[in-house]
Structure formats: C-alpha cells, structure tokens
PDB file of N, CA, C, O and CB in Angstrom:
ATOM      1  N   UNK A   1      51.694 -83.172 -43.438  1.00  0.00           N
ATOM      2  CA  UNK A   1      52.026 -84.219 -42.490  1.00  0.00           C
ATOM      3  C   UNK A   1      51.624 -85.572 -43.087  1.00  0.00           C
ATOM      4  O   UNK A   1      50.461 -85.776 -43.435  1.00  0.00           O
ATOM      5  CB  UNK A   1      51.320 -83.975 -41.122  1.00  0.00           C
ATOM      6  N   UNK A   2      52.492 -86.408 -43.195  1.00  0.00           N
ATOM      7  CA  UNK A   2      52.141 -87.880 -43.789  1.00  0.00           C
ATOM      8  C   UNK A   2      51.345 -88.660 -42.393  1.00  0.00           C
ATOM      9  O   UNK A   2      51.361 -88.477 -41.176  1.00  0.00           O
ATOM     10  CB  UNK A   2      53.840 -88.855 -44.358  1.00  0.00           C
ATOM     11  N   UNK A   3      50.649 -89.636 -43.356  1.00  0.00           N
ATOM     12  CA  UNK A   3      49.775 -90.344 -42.332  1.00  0.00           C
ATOM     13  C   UNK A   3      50.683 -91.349 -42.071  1.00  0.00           C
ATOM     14  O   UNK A   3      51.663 -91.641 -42.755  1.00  0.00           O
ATOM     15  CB  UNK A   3      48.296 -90.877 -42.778  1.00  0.00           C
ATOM     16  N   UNK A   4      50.083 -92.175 -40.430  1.00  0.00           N
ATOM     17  CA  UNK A   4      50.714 -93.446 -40.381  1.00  0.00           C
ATOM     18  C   UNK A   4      50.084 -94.322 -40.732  1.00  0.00           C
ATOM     19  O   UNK A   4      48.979 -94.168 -41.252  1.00  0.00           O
ATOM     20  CB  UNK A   4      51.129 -93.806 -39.375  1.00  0.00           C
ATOM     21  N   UNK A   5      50.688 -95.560 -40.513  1.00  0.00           N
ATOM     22  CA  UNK A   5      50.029 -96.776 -41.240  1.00  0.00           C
ATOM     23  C   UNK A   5      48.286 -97.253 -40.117  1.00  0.00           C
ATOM     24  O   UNK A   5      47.199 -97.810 -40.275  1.00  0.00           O
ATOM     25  CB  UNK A   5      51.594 -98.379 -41.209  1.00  0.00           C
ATOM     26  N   UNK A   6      48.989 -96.640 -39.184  1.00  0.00           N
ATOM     27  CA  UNK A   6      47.815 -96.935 -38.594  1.00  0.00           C
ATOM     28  C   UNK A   6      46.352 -95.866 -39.089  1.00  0.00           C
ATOM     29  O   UNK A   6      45.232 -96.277 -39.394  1.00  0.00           O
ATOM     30  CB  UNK A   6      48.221 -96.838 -37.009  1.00  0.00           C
ATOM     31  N   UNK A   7      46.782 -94.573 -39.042  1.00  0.00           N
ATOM     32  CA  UNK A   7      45.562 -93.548 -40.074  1.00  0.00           C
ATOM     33  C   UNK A   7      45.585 -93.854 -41.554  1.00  0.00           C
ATOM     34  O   UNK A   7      44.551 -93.431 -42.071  1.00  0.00           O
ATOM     35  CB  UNK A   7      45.924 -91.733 -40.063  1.00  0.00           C
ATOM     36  N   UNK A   8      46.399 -94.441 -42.426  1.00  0.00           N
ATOM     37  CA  UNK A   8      46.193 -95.343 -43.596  1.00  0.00           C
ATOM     38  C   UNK A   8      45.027 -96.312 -43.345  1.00  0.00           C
ATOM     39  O   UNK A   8      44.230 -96.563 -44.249  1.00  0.00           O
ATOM     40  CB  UNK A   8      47.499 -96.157 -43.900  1.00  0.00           C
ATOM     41  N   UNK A   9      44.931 -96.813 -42.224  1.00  0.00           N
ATOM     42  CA  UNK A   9      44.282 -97.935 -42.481  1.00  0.00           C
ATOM     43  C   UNK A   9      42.596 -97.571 -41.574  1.00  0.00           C
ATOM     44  O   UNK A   9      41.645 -98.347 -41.665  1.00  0.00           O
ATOM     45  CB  UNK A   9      45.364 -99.365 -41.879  1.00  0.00           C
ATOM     46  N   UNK A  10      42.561 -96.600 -40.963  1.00  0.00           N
ATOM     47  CA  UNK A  10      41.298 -95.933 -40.897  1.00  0.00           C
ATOM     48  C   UNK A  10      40.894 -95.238 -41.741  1.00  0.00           C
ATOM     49  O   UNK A  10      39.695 -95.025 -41.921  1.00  0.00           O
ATOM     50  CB  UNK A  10      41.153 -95.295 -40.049  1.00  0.00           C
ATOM     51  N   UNK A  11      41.848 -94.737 -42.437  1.00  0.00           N
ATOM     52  CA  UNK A  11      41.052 -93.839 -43.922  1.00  0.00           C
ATOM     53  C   UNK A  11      40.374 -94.550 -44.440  1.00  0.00           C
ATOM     54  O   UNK A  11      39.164 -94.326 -44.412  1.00  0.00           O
ATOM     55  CB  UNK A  11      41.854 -93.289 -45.170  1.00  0.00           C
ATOM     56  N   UNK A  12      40.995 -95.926 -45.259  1.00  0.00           N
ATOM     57  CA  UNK A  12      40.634 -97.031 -45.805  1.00  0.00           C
ATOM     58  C   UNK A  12      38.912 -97.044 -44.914  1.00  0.00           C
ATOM     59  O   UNK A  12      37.943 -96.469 -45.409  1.00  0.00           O
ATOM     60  CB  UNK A  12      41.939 -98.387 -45.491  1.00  0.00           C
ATOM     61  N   UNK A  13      38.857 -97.653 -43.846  1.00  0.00           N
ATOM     62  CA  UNK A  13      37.611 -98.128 -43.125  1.00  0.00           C
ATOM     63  C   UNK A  13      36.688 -96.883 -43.334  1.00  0.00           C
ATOM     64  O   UNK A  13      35.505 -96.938 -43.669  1.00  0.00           O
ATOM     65  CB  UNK A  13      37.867 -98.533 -41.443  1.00  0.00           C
ATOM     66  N   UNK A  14      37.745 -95.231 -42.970  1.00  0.00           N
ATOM     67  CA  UNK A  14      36.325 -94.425 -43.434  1.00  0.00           C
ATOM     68  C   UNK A  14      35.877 -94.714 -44.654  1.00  0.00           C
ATOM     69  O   UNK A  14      34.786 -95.281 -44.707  1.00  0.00           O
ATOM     70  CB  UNK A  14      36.411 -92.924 -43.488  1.00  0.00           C
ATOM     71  N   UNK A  15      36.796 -94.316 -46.300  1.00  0.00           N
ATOM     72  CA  UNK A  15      36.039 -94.892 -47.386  1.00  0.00           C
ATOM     73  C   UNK A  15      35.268 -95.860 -47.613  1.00  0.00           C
ATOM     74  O   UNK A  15      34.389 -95.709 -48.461  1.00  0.00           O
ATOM     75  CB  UNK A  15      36.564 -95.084 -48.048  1.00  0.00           C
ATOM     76  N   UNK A  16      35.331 -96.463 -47.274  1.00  0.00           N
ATOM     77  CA  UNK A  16      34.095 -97.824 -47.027  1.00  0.00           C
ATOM     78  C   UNK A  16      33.074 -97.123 -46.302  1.00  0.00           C
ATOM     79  O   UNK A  16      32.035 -97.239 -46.951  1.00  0.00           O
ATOM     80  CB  UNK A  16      34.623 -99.352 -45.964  1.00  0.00           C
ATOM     81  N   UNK A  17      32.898 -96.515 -45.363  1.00  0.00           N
ATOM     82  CA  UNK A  17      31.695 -96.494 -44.812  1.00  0.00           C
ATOM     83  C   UNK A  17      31.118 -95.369 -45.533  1.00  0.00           C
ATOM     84  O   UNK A  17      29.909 -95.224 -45.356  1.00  0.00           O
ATOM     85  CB  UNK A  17      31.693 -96.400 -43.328  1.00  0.00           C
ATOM     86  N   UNK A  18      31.819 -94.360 -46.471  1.00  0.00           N
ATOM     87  CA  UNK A  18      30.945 -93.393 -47.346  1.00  0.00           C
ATOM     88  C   UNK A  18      30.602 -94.041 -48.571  1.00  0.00           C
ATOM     89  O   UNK A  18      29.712 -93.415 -49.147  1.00  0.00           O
ATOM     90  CB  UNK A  18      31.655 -92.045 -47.705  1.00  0.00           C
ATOM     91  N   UNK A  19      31.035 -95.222 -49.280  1.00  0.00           N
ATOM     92  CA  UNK A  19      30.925 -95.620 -50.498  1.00  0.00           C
ATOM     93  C   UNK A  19      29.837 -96.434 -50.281  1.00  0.00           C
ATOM     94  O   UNK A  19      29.214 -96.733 -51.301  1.00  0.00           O
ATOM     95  CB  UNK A  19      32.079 -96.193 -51.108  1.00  0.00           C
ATOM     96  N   UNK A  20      29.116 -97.226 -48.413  1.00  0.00           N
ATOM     97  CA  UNK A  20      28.060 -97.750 -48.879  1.00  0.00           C
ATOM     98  C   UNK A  20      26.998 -96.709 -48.711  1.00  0.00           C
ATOM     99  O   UNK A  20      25.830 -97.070 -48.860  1.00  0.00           O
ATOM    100  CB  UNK A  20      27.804 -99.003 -48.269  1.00  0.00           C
ATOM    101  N   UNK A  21      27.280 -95.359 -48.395  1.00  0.00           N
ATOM    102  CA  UNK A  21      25.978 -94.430 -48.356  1.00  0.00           C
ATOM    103  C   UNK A  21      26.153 -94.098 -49.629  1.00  0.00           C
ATOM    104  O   UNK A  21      25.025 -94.026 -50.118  1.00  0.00           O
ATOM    105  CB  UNK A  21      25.840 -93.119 -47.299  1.00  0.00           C
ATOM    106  N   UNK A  22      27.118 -93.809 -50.592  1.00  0.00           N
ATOM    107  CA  UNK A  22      27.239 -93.235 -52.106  1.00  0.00           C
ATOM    108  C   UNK A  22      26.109 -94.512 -52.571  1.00  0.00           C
ATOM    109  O   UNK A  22      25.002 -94.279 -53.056  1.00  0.00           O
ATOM    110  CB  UNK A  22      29.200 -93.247 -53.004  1.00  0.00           C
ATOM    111  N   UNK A  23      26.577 -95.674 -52.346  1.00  0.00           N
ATOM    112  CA  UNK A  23      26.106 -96.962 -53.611  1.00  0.00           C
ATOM    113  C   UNK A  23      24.073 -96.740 -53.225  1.00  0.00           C
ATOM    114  O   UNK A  23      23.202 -96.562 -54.077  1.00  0.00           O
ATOM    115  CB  UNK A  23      27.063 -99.418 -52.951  1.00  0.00           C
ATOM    116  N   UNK A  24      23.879 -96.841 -51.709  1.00  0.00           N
ATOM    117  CA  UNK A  24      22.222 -96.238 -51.372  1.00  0.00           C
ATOM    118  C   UNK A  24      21.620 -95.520 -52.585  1.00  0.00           C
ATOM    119  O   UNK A  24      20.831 -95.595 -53.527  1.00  0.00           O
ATOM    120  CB  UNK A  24      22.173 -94.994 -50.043  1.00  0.00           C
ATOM    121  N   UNK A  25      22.701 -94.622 -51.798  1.00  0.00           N
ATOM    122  CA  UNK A  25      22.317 -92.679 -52.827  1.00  0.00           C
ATOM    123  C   UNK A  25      21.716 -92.918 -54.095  1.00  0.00           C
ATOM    124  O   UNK A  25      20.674 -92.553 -54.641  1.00  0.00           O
ATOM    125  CB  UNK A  25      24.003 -91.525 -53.461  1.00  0.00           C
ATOM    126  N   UNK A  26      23.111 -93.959 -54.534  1.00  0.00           N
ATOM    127  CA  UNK A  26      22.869 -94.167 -56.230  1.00  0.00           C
ATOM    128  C   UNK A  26      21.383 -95.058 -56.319  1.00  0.00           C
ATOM    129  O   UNK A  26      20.327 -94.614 -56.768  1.00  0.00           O
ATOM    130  CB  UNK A  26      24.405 -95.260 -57.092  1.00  0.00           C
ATOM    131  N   UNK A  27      21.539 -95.990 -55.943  1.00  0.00           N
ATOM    132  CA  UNK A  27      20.069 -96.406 -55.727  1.00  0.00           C
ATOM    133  C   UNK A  27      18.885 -95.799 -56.043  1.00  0.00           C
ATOM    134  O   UNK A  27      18.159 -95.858 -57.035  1.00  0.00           O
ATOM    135  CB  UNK A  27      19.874 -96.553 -54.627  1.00  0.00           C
ATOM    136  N   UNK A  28      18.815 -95.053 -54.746  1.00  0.00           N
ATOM    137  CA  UNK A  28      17.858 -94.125 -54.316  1.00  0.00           C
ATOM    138  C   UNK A  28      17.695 -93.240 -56.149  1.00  0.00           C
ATOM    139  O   UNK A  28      16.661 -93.351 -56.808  1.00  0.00           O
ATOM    140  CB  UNK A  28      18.614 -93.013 -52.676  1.00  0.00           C
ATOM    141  N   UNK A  29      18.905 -92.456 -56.635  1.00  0.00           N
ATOM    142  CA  UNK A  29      19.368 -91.652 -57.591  1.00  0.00           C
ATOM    143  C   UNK A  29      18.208 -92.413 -59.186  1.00  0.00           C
ATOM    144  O   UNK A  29      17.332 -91.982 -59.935  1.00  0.00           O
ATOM    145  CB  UNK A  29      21.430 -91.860 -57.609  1.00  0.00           C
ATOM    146  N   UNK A  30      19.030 -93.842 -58.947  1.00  0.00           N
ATOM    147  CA  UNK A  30      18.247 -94.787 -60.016  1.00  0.00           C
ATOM    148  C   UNK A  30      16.533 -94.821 -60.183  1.00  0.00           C
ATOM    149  O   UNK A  30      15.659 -94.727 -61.045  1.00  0.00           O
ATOM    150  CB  UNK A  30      18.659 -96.297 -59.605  1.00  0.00           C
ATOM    151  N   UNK A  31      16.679 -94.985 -59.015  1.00  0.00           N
ATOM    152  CA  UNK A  31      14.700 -94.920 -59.138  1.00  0.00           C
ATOM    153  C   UNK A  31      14.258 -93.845 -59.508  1.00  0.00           C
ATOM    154  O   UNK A  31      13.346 -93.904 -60.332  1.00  0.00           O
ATOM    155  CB  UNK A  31      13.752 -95.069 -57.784  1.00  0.00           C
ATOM    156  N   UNK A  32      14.708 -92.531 -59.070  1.00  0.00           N
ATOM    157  CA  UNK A  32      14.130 -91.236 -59.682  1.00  0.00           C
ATOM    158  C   UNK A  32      14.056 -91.151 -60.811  1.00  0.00           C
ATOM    159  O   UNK A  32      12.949 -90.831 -61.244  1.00  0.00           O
ATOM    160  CB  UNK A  32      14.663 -90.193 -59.447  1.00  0.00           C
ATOM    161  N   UNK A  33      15.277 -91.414 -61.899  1.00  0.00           N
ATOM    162  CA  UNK A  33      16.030 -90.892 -62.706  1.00  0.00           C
ATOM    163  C   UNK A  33      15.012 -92.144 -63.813  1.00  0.00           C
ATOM    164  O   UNK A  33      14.493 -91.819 -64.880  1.00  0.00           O
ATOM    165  CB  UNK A  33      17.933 -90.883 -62.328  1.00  0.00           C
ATOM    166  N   UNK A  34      14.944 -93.572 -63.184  1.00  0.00           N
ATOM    167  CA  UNK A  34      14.665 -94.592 -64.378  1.00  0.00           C
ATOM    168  C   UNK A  34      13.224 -95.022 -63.899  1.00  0.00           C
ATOM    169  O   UNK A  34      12.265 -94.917 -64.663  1.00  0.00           O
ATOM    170  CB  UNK A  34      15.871 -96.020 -64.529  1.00  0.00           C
ATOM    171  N   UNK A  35      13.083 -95.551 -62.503  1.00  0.00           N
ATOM    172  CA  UNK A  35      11.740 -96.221 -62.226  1.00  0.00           C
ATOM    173  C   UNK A  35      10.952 -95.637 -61.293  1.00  0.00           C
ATOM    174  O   UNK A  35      10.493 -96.388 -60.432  1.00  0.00           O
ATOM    175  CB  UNK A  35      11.860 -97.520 -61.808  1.00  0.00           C
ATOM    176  N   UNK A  36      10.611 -94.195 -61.233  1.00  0.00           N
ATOM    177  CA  UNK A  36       9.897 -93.477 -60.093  1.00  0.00           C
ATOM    178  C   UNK A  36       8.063 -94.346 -60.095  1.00  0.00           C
ATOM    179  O   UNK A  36       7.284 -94.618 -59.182  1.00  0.00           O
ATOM    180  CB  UNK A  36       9.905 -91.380 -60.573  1.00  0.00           C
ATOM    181  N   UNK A  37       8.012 -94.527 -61.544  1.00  0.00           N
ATOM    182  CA  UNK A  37       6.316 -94.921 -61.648  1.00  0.00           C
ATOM    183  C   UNK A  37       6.024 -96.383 -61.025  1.00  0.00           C
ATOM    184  O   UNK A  37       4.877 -96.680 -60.691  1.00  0.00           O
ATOM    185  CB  UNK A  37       5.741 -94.987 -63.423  1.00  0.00           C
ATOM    186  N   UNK A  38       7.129 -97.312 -60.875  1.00  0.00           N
ATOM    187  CA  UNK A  38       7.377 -98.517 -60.442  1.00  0.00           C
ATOM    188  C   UNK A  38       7.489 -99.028 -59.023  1.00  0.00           C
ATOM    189  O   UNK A  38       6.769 -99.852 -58.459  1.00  0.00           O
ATOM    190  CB  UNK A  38       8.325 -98.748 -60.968  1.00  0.00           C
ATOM    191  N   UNK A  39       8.684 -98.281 -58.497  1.00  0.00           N
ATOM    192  CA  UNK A  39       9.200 -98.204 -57.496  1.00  0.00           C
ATOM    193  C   UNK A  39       9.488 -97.260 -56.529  1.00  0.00           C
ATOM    194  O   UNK A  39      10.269 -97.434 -55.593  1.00  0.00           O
ATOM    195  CB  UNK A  39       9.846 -98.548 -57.721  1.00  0.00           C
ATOM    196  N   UNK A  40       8.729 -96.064 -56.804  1.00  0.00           N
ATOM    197  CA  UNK A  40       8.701 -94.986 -55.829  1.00  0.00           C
ATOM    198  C   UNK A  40       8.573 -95.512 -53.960  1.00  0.00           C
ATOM    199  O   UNK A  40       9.017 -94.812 -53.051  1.00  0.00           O
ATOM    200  CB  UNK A  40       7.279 -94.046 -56.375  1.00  0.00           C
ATOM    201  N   UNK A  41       8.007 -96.608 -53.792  1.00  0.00           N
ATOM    202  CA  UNK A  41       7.757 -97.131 -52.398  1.00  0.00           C
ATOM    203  C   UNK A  41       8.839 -97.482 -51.702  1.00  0.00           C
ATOM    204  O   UNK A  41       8.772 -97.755 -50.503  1.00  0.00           O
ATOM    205  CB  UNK A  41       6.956 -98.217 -52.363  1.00  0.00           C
ATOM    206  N   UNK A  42      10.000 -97.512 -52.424  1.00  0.00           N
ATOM    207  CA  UNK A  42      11.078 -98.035 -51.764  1.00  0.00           C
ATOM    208  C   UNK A  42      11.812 -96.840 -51.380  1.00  0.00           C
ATOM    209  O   UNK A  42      12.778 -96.934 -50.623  1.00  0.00           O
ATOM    210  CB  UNK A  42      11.870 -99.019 -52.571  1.00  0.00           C
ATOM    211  N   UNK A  43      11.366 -95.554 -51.917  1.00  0.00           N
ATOM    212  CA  UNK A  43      12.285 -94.503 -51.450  1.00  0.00           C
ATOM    213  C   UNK A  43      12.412 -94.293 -50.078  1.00  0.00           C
ATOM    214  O   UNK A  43      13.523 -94.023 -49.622  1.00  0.00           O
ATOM    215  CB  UNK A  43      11.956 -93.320 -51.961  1.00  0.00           C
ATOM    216  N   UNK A  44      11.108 -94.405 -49.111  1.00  0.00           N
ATOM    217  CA  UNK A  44      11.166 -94.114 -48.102  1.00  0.00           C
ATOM    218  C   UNK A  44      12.300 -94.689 -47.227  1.00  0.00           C
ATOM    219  O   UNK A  44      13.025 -94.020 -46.491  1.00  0.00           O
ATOM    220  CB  UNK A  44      10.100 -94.275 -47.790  1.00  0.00           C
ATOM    221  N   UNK A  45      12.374 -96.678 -47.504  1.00  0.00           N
ATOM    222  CA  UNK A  45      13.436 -97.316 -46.652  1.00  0.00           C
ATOM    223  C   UNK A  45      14.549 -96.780 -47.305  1.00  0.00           C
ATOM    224  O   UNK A  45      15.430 -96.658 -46.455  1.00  0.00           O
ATOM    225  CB  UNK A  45      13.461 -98.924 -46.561  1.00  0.00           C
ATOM    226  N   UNK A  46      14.961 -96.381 -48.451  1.00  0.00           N
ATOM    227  CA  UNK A  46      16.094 -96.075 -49.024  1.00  0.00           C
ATOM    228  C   UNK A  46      16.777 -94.527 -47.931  1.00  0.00           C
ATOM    229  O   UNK A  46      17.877 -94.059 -47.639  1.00  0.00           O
ATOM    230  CB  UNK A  46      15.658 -95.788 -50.842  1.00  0.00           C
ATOM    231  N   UNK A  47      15.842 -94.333 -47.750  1.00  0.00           N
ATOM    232  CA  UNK A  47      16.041 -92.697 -47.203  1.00  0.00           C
ATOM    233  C   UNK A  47      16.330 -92.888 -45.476  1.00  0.00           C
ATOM    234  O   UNK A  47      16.884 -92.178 -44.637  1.00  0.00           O
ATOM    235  CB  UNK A  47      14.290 -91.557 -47.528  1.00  0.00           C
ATOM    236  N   UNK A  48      15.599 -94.327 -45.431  1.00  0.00           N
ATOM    237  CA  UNK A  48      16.089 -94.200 -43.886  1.00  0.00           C
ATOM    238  C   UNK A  48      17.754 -95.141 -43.942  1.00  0.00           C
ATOM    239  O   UNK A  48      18.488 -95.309 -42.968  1.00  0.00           O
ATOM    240  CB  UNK A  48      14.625 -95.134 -42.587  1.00  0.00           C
ATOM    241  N   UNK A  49      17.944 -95.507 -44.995  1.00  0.00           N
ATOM    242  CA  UNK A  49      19.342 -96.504 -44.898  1.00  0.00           C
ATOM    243  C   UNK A  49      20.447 -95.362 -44.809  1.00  0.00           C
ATOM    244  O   UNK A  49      21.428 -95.307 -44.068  1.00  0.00           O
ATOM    245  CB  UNK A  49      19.654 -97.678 -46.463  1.00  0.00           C
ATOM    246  N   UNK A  50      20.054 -94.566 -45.669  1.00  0.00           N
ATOM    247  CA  UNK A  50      21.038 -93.209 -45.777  1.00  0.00           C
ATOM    248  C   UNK A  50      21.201 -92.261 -44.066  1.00  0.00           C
ATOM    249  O   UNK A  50      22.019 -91.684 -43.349  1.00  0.00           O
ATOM    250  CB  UNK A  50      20.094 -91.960 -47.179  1.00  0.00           C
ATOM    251  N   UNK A  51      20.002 -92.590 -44.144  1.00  0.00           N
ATOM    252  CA  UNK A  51      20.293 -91.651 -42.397  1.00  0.00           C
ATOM    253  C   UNK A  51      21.282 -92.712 -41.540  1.00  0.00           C
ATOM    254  O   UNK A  51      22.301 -92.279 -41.001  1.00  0.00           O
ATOM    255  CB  UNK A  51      18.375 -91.405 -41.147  1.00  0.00           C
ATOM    256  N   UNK A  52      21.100 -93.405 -41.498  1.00  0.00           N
ATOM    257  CA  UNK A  52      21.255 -94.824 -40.509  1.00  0.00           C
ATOM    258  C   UNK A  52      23.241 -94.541 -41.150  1.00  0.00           C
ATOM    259  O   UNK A  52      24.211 -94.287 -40.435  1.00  0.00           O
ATOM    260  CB  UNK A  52      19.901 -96.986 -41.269  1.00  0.00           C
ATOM    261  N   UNK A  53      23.209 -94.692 -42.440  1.00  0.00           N
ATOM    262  CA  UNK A  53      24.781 -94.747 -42.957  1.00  0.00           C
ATOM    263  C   UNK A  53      25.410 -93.923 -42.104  1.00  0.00           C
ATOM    264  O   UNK A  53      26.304 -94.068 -41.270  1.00  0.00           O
ATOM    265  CB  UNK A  53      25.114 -94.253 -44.487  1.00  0.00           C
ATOM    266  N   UNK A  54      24.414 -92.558 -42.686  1.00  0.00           N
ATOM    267  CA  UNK A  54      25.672 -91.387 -42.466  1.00  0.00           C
ATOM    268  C   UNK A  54      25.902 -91.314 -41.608  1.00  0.00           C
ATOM    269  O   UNK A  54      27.107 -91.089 -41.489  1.00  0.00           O
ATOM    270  CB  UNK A  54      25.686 -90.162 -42.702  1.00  0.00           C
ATOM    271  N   UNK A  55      24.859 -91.440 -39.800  1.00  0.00           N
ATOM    272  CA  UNK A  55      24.833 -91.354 -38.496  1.00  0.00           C
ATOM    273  C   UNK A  55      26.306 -92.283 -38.417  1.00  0.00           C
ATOM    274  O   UNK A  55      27.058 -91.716 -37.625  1.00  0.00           O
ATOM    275  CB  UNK A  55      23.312 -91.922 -37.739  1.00  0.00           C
ATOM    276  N   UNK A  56      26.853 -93.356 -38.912  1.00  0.00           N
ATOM    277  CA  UNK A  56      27.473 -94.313 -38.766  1.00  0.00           C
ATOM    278  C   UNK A  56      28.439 -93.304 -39.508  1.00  0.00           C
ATOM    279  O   UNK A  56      28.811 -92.473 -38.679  1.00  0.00           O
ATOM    280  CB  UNK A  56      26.975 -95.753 -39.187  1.00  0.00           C
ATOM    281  N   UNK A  57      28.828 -93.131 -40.391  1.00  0.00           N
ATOM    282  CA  UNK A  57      29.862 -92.036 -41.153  1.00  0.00           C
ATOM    283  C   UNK A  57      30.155 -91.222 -40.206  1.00  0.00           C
ATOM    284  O   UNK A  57      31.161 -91.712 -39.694  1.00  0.00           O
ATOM    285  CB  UNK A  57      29.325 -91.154 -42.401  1.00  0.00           C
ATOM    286  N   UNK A  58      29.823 -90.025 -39.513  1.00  0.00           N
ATOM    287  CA  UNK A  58      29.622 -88.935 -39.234  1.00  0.00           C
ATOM    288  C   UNK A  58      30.569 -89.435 -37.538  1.00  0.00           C
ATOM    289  O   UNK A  58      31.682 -89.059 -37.170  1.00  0.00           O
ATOM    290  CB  UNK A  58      27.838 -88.397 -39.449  1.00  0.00           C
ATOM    291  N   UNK A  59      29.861 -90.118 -37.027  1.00  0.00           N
ATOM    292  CA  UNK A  59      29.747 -90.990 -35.722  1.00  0.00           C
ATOM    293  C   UNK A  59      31.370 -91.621 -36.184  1.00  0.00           C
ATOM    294  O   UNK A  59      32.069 -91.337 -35.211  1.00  0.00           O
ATOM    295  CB  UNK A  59      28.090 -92.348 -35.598  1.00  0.00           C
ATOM    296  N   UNK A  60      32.067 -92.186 -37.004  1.00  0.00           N
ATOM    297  CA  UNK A  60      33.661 -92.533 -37.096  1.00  0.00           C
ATOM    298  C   UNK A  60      34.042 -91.918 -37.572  1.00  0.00           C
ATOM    299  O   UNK A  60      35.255 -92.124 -37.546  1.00  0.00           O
ATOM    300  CB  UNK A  60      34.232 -93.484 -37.540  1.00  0.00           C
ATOM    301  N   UNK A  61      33.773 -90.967 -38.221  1.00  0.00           N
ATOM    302  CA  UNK A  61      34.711 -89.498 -38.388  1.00  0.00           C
ATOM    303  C   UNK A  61      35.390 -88.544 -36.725  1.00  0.00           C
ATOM    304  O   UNK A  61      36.404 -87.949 -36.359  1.00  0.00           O
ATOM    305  CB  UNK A  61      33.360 -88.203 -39.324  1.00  0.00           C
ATOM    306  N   UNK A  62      34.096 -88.920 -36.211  1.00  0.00           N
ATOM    307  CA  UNK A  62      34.473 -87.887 -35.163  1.00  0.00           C
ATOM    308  C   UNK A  62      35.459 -88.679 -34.094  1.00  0.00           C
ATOM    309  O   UNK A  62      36.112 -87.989 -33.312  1.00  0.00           O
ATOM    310  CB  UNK A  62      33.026 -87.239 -34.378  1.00  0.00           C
ATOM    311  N   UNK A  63      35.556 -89.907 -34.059  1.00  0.00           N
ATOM    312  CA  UNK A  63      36.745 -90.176 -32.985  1.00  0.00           C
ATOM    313  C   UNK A  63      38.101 -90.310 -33.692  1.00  0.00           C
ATOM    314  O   UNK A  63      39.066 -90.924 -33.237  1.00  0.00           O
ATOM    315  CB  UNK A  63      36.493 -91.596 -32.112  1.00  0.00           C
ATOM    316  N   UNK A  64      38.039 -89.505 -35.138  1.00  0.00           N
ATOM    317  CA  UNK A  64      39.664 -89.206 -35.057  1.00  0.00           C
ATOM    318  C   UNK A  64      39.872 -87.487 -35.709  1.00  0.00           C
ATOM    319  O   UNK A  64      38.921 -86.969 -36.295  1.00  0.00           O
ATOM    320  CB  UNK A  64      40.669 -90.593 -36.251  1.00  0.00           C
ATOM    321  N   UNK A  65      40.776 -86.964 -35.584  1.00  0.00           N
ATOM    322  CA  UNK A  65      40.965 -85.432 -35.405  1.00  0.00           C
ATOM    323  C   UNK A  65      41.279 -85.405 -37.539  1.00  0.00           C
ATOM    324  O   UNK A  65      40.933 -84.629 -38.430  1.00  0.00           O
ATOM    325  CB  UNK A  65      42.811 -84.845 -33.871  1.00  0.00           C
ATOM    326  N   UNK A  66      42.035 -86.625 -37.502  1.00  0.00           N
ATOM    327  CA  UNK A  66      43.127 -86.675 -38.788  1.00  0.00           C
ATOM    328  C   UNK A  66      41.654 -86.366 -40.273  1.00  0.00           C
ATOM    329  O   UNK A  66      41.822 -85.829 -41.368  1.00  0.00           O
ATOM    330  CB  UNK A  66      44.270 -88.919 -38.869  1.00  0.00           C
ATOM    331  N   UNK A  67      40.387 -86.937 -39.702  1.00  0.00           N
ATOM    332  CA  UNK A  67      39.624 -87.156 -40.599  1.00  0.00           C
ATOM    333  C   UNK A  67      38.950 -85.624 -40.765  1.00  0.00           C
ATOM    334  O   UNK A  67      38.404 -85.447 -41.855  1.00  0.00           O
ATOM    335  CB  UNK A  67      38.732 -88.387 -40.250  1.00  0.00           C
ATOM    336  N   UNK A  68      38.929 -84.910 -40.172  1.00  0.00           N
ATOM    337  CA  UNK A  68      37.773 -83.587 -40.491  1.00  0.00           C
ATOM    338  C   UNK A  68      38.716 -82.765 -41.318  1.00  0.00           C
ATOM    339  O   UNK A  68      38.347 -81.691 -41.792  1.00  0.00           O
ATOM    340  CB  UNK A  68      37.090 -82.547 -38.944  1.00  0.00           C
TER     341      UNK A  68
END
C-alpha cells in the first residue's frame, strides 16, 4: 500500500524524532568508547535524555496505525 502525502510527511517527523535519540545514543556511545575516565558524569543526564526521547518516539508512533 503506498503512503499518502500526508503519512509521507509524518514518517519524515517520525525520523527526526529517532535520529535525535540515535545522535544522544551516539554521544552517550562516544564517552564509553573514547572518554569514560573524563566524562563518565555525564552519562547519567545522557541516559535520562534517551528515556525522555524515546517516551516522545514511542508516544508518536502510537497515534498512527501506518507506523508499527
């Protein structure tokens, strides 16, 4: 089934709202991987931005059927 322009253009808005929990992630990913001895303190807010995203992800996924 092809989408309409109108679910074209919520897809669009969902990708955006997973790419700013991906860019976190990566973040979060960076400090482990390069500066854990430095910056380990920031993981915690990093970890709550990710909850906060996805609740927001998860939460506009579910008022359309087209997205699951």
């Amino acid at each position: 089934m092809a989408l309409t322009e109108e679910q074209k253009e919520i897809k669009k808005q969902y990708a955006g709202y997973k790419r700013k929990v991906t860019e976190v992630a990566g973040d979060m990913h960076d400090i482990v991987e390069d500066t854990i001895w430095t910056e380990y303190t920031r993981l915690p807010e990093l970890s709550e931005k990710i909850i906060v995203l996805m609740e927001d992800v998860n939460n506009f996924k579910s008022k359309y059927d087209f997205l699951k």
